[in-house]
N, C-alpha and C positions, 0 to 999 in steps of 0.2 A: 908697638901694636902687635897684639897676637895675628895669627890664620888657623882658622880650625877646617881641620880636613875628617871625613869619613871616605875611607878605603874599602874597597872588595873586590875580587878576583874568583867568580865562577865558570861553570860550564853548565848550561841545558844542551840534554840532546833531544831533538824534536824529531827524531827516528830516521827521515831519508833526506837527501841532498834537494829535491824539488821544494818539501817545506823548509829548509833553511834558506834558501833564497827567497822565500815567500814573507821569511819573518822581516825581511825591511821594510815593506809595506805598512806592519803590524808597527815595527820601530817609528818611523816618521811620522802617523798615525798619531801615535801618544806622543810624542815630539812635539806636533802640532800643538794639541790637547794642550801639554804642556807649557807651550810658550804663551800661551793666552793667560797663564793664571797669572797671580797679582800677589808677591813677585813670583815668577818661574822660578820651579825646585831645579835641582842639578840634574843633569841627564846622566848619561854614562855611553862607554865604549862599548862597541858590538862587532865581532866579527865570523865567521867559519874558521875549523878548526878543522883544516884538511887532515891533518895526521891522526885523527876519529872519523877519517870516511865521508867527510863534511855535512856531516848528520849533528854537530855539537857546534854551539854556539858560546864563542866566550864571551861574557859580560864582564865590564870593569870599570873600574872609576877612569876619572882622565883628569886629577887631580884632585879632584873630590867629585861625591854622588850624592845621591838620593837612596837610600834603603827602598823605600815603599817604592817610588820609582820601577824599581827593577823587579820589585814585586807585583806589581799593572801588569807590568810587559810578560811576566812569565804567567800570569792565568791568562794572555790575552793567546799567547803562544800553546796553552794546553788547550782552550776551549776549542782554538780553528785548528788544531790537528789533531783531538782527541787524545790527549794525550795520559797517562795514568801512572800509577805509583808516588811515591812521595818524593820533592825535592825540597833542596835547601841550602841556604850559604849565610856564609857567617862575615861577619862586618868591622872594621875597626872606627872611632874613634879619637882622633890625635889633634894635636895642638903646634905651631911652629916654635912658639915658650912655653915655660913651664909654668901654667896655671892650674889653681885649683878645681877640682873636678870636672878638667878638658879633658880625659882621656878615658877610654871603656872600650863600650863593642857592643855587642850583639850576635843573634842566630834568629836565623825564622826558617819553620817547615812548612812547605803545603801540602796539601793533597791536590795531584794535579787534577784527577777527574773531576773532584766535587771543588776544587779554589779555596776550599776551606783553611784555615792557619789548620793547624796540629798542634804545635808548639812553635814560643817562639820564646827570646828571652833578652834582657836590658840589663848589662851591669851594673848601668846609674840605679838603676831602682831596686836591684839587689842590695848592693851596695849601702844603698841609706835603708833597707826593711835594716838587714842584717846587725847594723851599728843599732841601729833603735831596738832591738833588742827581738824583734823578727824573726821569722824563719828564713832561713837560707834557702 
């Protein structure tokens, strides 16, 4: 039997050290959310990232995550502290065996002010445009 994991390793920085102790609120919050749905997505790791002034937040998997997930939690994080400019992070796809089409990835951008996507992109769905004869 396979394990299929999705991996990611970012940083938001939500500007000062009083909102970064503020975003666990925000974290448990969706957590809760979270755990009510039917079945619950994967959550992910959060912590302060003292050696940025504890202004940056690292987000992670904690063996596997949720993409979208951590895309909640980072418009929930720009709306309560106003936050602006664009962010974004990029995601793995992996398998514990080697199966057919288990592995890829991903990117997504927002715009923090407006929550809006920017861009975002899926290899699986490149991947099959591309072979069917698609644009890349």
């Amino acid at each position: 039997m396979a394990d299929y994991f999705t991996h990611f390793s970012c940083v938001l920085d939500v500007r000062t050290p009083e909102n970064a102790a503020r975003t666990l609120d925000l974290y448990n919050r969706l957590s809760d959310e979270n755990a009510s749905e039917d079945p619950p997505s994967e959550s992910f790791d959060l912590s302060i990232v003292p050696e940025h002034g504890g202004t940056c937040l690292w987000i992670r998997d904690d063996g596997t995550g949720d993409p979208e997930h951590v895309i909640q939690f980072v418009k929930r994080c720009a709306a309560a502290f106003a936050l602006t400019g664009r962010w974004g992070f990029q995601y793995a796809n992996t398998c514990s065996r080697p199966r057919i089409d288990a592995f890829g990835g991903g990117a997504h951008v927002l715009d923090l002010a407006t929550g809006e996507t920017v861009a975002w992109t899926y290899t699986g769905e490149w991947l099959a445009e591309t072979l069917q004869g698609g644009r890349p």
